[in-house]
N, CA, C and O atoms as a MOPAC input file, in Angstrom:
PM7 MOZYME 1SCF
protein

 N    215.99800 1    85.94800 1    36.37000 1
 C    216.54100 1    87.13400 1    36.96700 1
 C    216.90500 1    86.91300 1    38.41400 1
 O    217.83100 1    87.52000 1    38.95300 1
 N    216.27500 1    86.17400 1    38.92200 1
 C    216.60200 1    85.75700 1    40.54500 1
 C    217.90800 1    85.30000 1    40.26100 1
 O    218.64300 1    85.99400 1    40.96300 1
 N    218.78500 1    84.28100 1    39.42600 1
 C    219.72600 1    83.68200 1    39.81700 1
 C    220.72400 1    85.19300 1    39.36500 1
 O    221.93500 1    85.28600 1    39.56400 1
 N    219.97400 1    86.11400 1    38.82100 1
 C    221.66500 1    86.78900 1    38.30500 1
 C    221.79400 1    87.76600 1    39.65200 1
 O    222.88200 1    88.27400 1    39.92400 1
 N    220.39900 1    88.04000 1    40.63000 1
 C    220.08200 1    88.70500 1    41.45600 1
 C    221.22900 1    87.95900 1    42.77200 1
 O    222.07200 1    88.42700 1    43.53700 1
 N    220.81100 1    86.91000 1    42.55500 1
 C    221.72300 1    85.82900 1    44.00700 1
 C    223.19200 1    85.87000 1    43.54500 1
 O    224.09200 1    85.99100 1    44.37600 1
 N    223.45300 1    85.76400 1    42.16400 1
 C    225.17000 1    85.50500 1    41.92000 1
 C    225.60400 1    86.66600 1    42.26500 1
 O    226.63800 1    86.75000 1    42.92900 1
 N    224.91700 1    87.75400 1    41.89100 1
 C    225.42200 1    89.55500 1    42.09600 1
 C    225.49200 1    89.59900 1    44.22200 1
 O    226.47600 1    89.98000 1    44.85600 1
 N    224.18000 1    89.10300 1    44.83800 1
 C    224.52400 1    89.47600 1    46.49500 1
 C    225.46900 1    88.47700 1    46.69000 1
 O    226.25500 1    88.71500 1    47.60700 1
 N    225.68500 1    87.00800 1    45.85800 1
 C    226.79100 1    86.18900 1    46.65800 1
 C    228.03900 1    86.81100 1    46.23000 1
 O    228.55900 1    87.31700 1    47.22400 1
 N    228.74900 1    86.99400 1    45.18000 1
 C    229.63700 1    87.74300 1    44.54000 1
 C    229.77900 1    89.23100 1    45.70700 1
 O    230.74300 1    89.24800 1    46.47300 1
 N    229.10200 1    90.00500 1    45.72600 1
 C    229.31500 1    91.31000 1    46.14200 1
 C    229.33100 1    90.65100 1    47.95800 1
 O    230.11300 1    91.29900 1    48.65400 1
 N    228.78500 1    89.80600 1    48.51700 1
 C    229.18500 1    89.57300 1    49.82300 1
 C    230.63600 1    89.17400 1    50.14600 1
 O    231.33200 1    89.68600 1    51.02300 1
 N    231.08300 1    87.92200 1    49.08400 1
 C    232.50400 1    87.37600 1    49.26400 1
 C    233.26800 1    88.83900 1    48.81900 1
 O    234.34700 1    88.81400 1    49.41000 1
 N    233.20000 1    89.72200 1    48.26700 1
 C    233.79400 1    90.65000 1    47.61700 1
 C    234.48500 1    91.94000 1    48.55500 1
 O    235.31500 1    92.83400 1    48.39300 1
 N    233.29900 1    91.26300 1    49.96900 1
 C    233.47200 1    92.80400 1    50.85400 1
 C    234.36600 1    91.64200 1    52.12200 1
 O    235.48100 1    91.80700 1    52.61700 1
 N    233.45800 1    90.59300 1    52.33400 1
 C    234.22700 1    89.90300 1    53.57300 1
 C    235.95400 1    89.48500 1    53.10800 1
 O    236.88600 1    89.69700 1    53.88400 1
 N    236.15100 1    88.84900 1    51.67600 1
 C    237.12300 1    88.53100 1    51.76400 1
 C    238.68800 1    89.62700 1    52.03600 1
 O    239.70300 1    89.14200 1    52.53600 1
 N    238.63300 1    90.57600 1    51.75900 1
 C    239.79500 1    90.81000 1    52.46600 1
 C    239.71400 1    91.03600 1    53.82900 1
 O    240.50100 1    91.79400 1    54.39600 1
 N    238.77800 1    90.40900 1    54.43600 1
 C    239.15100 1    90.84900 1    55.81800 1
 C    239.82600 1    89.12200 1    56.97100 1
 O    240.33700 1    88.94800 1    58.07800 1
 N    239.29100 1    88.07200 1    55.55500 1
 C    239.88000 1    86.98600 1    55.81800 1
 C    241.76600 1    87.28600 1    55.48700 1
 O    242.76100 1    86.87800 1    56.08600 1
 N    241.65600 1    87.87800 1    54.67200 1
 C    243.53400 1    88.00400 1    54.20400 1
 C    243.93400 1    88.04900 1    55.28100 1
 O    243.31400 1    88.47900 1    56.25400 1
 N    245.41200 1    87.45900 1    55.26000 1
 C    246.43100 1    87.53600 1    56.45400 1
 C    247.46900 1    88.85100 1    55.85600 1
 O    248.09700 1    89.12000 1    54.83200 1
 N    247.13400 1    89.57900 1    57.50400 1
 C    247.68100 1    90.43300 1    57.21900 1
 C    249.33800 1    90.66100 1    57.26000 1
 O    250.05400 1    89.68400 1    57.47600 1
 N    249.81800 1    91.74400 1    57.08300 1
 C    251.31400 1    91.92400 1    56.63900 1
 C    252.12800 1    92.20200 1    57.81100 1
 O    251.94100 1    93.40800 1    57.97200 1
 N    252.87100 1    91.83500 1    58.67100 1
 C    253.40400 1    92.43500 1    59.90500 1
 C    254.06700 1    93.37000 1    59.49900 1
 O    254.90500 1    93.42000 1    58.59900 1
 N    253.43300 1    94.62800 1    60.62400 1
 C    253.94400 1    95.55800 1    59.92300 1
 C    255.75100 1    95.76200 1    60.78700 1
 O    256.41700 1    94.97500 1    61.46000 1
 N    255.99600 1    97.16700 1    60.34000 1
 C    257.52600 1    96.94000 1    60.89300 1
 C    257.76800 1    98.44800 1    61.31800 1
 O    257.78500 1    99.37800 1    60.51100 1
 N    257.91100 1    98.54500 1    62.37700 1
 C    258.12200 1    99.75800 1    63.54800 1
 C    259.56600 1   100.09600 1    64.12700 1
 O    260.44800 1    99.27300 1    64.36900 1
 N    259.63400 1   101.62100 1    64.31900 1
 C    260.68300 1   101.91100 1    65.46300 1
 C    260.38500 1   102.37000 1    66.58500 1
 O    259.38600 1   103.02800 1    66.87400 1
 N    261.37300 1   101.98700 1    67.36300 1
 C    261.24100 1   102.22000 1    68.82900 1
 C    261.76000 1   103.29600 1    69.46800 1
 O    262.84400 1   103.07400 1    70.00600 1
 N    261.31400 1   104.42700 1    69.58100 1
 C    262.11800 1   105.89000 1    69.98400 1
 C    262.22100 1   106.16800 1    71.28200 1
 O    261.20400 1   106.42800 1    71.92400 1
 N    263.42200 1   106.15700 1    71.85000 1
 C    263.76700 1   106.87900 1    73.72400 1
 C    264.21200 1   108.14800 1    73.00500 1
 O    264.61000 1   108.62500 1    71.94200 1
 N    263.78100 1   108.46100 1    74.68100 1
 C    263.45700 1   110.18800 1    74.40700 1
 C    264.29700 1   110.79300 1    75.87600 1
 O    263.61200 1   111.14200 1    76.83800 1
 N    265.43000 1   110.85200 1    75.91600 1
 C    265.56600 1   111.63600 1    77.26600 1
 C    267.15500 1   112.39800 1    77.45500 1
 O    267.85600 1   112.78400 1    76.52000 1
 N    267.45300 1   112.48100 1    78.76400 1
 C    269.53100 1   112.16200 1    78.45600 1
 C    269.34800 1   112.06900 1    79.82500 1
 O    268.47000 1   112.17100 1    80.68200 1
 N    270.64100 1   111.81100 1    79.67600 1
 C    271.23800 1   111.40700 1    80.99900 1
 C    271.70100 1   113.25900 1    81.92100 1
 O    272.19500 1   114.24100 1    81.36800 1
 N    271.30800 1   113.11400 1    83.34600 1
 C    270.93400 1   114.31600 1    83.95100 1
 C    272.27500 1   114.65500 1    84.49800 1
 O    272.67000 1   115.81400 1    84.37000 1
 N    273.08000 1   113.69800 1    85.14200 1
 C    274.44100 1   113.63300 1    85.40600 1
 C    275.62900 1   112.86800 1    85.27600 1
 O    275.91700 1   112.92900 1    86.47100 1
 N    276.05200 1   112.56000 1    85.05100 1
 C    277.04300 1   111.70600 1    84.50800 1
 C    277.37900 1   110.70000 1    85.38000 1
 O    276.94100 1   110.98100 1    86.49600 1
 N    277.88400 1   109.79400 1    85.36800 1
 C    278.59100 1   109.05700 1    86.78400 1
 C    279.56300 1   108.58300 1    87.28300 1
 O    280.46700 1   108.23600 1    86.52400 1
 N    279.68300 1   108.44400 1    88.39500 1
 C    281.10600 1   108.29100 1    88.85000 1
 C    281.85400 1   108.02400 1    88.04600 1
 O    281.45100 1   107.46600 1    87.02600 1
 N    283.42900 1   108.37900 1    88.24800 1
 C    284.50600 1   108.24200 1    87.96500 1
 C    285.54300 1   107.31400 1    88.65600 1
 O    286.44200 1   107.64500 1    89.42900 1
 N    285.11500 1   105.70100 1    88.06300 1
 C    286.40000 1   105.17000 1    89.20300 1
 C    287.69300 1   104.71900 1    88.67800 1
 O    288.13100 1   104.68000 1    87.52800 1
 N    288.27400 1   104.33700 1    89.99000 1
 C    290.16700 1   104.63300 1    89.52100 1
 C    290.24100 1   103.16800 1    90.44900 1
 O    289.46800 1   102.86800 1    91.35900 1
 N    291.16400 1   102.52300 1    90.04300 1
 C    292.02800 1   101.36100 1    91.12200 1
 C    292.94400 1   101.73900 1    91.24100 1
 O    293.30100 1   102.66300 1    90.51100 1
 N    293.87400 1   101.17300 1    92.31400 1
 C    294.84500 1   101.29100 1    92.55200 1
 C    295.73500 1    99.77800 1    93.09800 1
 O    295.44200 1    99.22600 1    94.15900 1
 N    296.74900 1    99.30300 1    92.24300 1
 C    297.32400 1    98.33200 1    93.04400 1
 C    297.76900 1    98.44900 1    94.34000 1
 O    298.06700 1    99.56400 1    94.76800 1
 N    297.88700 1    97.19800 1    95.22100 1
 C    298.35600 1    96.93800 1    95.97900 1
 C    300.10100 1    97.46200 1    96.39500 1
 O    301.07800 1    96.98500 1    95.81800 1
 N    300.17300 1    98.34300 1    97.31500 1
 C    301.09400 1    98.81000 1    98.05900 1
 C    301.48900 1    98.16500 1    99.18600 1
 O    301.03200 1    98.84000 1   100.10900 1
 N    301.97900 1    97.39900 1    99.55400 1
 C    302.83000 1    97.30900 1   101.24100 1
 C    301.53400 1    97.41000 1   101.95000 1
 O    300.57800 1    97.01700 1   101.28100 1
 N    301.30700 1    97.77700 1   102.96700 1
 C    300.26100 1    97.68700 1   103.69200 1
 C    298.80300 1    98.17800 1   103.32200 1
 O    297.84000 1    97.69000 1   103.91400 1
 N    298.65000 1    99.08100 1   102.40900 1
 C    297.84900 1    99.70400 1   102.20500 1
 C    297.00500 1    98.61600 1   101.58900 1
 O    295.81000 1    98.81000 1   101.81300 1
 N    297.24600 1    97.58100 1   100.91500 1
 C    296.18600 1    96.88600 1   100.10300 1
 C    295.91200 1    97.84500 1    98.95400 1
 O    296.41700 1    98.94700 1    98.73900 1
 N    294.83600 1    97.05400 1    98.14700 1
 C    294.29900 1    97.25400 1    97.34500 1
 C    293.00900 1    98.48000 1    97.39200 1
 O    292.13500 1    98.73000 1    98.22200 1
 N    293.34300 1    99.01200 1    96.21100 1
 C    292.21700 1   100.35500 1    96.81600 1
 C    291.26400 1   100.81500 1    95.62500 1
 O    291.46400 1   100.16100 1    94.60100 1
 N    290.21900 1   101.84300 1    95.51500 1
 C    288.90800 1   102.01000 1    94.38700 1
 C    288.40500 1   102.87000 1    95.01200 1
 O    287.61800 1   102.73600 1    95.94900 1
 N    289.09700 1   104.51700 1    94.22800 1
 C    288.53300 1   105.65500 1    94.44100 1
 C    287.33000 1   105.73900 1    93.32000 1
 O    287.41200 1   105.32800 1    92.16300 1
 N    286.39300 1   106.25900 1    93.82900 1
 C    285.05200 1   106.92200 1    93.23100 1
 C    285.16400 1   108.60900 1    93.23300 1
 O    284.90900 1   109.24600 1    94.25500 1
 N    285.56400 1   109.23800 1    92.00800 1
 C    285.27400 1   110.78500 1    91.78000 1
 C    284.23800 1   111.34000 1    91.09900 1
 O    283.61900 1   110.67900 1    90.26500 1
 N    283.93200 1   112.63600 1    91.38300 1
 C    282.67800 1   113.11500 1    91.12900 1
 C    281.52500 1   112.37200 1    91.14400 1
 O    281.09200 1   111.96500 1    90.06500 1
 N    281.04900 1   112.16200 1    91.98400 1
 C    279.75100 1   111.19100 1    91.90000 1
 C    278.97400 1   112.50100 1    92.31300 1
 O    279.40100 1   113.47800 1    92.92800 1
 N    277.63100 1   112.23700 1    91.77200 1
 C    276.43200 1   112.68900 1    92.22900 1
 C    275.88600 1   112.51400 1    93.86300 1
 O    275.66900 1   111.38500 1    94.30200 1
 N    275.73100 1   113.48200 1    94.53400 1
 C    275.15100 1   113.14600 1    95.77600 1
 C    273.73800 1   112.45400 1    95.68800 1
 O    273.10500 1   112.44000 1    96.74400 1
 N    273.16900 1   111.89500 1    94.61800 1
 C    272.47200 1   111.13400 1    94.34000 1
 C    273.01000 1   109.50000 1    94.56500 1
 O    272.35200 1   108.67500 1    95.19900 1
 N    273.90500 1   109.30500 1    94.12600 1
 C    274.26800 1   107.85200 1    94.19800 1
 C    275.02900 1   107.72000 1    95.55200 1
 O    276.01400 1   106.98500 1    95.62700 1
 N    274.64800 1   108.31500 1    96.44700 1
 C    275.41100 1   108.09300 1    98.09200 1
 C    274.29000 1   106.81600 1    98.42500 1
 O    274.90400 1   105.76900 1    98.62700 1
 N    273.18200 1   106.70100 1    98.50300 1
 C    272.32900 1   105.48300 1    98.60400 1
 C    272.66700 1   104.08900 1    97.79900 1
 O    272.08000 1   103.03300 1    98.03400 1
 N    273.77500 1   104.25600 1    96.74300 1
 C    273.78400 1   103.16200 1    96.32500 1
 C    274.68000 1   102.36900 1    97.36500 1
 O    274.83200 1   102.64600 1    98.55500 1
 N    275.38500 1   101.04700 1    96.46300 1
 C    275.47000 1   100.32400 1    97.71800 1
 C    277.42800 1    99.60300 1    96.54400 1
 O    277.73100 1    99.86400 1    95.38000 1
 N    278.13300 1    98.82700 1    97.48500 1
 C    279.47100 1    98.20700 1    96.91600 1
 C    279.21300 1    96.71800 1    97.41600 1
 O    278.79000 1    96.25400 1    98.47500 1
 N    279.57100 1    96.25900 1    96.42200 1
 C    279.80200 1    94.52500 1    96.75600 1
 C    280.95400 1    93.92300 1    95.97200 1
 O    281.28700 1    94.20900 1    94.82200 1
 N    281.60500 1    92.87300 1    96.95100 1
 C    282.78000 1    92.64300 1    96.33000 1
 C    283.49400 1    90.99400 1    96.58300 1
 O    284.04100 1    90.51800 1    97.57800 1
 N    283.16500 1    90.30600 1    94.99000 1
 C    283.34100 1    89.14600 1    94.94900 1
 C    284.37900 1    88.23100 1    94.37300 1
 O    284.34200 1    88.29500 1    93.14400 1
 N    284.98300 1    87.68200 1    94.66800 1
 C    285.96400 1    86.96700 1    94.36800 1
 C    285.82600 1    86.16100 1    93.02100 1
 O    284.72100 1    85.72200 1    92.70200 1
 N    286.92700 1    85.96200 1    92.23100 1
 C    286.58800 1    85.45600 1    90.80000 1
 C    288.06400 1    84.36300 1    90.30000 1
 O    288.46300 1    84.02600 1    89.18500 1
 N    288.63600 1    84.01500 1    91.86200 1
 C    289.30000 1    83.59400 1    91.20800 1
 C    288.95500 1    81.53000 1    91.36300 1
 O    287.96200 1    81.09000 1    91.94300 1
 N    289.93400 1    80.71300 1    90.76100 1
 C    289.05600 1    78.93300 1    90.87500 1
 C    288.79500 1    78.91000 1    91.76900 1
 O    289.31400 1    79.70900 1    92.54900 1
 N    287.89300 1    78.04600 1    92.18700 1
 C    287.51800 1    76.83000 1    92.97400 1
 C    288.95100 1    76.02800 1    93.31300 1
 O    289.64800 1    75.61000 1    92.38800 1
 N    289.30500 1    75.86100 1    94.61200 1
 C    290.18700 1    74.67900 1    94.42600 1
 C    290.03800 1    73.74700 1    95.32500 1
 O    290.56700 1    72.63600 1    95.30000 1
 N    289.06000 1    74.32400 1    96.42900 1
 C    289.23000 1    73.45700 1    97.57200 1
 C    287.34300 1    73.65100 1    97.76900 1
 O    286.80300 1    74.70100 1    97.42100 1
 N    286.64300 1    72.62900 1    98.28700 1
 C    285.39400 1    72.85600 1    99.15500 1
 C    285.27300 1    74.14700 1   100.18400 1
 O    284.30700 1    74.90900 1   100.22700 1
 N    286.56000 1    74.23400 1   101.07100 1
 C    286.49500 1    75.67300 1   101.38400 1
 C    286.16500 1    76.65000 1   101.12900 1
 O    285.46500 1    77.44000 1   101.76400 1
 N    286.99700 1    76.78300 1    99.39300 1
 C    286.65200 1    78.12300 1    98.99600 1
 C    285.26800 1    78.25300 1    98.61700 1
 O    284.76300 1    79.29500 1    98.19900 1
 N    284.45700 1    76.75200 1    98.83800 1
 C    282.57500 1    77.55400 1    98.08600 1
 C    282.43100 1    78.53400 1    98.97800 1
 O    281.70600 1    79.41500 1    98.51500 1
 N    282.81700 1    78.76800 1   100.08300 1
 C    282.20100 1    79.83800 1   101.01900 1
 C    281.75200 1    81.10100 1   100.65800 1
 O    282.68200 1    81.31200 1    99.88000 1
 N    281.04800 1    82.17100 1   100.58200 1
 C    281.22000 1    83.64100 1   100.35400 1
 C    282.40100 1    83.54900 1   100.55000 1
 O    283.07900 1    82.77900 1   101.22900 1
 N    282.77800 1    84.96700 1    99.46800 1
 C    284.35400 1    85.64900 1   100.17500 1
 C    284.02400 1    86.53400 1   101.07100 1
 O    283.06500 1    87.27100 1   101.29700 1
 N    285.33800 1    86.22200 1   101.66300 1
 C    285.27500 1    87.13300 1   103.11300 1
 C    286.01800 1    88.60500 1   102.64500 1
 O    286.53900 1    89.33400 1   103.48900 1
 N    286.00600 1    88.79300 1   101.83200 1
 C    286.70000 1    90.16200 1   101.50400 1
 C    285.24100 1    91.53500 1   101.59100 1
 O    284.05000 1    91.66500 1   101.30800 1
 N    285.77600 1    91.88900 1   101.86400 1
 C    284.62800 1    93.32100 1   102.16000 1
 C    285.34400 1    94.57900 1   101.53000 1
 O    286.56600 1    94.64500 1   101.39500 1
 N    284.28200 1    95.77000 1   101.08400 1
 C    285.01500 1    96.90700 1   100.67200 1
 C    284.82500 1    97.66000 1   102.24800 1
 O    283.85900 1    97.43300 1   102.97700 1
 N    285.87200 1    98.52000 1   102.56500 1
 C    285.71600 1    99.60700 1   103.76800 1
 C    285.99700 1   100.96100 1   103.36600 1
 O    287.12300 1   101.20800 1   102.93500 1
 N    285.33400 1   101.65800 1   103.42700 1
 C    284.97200 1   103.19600 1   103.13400 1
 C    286.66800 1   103.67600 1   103.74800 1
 O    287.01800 1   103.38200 1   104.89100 1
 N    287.32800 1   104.22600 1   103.04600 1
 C    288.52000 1   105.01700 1   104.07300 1
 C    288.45400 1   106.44100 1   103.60700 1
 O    288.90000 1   107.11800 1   104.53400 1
 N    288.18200 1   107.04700 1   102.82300 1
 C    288.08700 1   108.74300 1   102.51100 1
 C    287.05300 1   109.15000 1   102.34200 1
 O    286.57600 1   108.54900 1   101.37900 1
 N    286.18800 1   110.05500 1   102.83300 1
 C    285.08400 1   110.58600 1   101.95200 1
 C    285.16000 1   112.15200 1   101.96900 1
 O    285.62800 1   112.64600 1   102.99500 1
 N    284.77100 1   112.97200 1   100.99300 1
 C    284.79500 1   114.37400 1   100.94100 1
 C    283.69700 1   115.00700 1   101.44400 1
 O    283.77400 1   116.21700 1   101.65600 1
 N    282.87700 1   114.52500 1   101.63100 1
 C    281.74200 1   115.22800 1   102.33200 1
 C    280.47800 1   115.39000 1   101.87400 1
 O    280.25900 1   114.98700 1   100.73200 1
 N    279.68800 1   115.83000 1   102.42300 1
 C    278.20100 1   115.94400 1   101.90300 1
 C    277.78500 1   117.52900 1   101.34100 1
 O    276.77700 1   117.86300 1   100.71700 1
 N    278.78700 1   118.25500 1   101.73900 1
 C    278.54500 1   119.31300 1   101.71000 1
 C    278.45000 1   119.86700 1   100.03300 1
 O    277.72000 1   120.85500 1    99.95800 1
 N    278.82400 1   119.59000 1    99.17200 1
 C    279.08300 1   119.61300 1    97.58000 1
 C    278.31700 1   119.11000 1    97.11400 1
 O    277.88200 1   118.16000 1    97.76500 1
 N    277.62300 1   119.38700 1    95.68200 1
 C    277.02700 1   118.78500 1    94.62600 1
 C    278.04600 1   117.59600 1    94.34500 1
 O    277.44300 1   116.72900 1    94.97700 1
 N    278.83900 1   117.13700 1    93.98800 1
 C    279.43400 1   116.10900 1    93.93300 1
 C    280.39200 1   115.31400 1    94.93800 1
 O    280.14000 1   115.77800 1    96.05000 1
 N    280.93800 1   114.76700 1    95.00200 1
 C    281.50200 1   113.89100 1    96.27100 1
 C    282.96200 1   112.47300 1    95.47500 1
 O    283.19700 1   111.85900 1    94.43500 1
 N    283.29200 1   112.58500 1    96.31200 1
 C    284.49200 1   111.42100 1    95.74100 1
 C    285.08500 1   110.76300 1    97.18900 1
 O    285.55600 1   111.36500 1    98.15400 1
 N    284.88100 1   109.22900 1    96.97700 1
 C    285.19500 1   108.46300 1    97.75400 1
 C    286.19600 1   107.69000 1    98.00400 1
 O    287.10700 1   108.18300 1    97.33800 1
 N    286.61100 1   106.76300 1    98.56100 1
 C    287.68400 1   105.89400 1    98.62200 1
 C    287.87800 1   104.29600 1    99.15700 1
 O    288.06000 1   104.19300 1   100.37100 1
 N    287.87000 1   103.78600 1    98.83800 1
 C    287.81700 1   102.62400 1    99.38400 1
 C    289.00900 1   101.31700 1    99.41600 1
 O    290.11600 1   101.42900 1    98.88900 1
 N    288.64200 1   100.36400 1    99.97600 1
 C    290.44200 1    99.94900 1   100.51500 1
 C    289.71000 1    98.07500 1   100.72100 1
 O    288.93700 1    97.80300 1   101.64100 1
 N    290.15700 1    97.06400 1    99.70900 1
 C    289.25600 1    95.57500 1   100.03100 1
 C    290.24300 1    95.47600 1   101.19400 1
 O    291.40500 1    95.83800 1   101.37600 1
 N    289.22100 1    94.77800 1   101.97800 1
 C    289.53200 1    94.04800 1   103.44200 1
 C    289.19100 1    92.65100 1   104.23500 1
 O    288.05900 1    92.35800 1   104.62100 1
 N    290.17400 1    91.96700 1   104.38300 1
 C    289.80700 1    90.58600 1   104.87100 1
 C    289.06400 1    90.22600 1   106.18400 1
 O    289.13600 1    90.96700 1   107.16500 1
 N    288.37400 1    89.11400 1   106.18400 1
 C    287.36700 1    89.21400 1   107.57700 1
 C    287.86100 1    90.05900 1   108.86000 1
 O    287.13500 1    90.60300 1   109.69200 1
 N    289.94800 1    90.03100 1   108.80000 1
 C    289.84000 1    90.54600 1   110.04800 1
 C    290.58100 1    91.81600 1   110.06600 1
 O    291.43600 1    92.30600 1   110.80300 1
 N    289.92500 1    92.20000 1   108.94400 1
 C    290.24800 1    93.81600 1   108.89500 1
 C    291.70100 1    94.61700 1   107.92800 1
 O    292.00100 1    95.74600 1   107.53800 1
 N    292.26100 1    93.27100 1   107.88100 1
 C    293.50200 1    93.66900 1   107.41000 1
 C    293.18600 1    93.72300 1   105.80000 1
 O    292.25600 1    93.15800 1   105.22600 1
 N    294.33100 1    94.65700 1   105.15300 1
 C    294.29000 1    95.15300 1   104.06400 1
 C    294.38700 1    93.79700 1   102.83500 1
 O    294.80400 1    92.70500 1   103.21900 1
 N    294.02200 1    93.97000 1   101.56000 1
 C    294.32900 1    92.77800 1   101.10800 1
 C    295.07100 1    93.01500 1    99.81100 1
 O    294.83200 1    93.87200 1    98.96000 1
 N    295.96400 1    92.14400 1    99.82200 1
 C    297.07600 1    92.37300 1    98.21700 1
 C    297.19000 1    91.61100 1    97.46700 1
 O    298.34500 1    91.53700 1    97.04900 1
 N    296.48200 1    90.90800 1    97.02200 1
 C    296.56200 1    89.84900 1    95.83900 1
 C    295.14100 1    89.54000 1    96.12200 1
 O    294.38200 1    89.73700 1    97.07100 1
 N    295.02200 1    88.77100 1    94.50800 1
 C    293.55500 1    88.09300 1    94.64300 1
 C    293.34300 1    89.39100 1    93.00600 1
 O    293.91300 1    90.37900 1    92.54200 1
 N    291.78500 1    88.22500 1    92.60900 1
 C    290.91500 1    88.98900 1    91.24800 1
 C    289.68900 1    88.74500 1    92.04600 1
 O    289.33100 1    87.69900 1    92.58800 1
 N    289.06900 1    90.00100 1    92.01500 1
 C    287.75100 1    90.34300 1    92.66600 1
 C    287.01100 1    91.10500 1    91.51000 1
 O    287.64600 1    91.69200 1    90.63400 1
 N    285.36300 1    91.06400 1    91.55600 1
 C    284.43900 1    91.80000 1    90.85800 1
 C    284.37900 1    92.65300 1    92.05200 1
 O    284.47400 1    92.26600 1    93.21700 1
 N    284.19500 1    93.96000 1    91.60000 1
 C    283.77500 1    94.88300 1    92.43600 1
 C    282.71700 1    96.15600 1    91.90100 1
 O    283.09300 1    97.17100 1    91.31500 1
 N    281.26200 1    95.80300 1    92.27800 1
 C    280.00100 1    96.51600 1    92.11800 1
 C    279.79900 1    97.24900 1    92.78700 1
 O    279.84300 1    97.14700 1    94.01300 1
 N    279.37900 1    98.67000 1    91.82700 1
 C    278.86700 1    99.63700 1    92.49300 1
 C    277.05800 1    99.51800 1    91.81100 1
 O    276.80300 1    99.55200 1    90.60800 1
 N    276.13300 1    99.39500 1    92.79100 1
 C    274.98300 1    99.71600 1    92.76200 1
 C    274.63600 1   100.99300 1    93.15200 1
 O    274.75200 1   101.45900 1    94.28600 1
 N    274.11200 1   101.65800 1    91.95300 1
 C    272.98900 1   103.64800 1    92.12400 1
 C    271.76300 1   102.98300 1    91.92800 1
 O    271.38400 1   101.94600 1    91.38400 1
 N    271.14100 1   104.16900 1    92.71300 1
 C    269.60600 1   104.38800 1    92.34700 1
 C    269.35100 1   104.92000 1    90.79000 1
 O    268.20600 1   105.12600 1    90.38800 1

């Protein structure tokens, strides 16, 4: 009777541990966002190059929220010379703004070469960074 006593606790021990040896099943989940968007954002426009005016990139309706963001503006066109590794010297310059006074705001801007003058040719990236 002892051995049917030992086969019954060895049996009923492997019986409880082994599924906890099983490998388990990965399970398979979704991932839910939950929110919306509070205002929409800017609205921008280019404009080719005119005669003096250069090249230009109005911003409409923006949020007086995104006045802290920031513009950067990089050149994309070859390599041809060691020269050109330099930064570009092209800069954006603010030329219109509507004011602070409004829930929304619309800007203007005009690329400009180191020495101020307007610029008319050329392929540039041009970033707008918001908070």
């Amino acid at each position: 009777m002892n051995v049917n006593h030992l086969s019954a606790a060895v049996g009923l021990f492997f019986g409880v541990i082994g599924p906890t040896f099983a490998a388990t099943p990965l399970s398979q989940g979704v991932i839910h966002f939950y929110g919306s968007i509070v205002e929409s954002p800017c609205s921008p426009d280019t404009h080719s190059a005119h005669q003096d005016s250069g090249a230009t990139l109005s911003l409409s309706r923006c949020p007086q929220a995104a006045r802290a963001g920031s513009l950067s503006v990089r050149s994309v066109q070859p390599v041809a010379t060691a020269a050109a590794l330099s930064p570009s010297a092209v800069k954006v310059k603010l030329v219109a703004d509507s004011g602070r006074s409004e829930r929304y705001y619309s800007q203007q801007y005009a690329l400009v070469d180191g020495a101020g003058k307007a610029v008319n040719s050329g392929a540039y990236i041009i970033t707008l960074t918001s908070p």
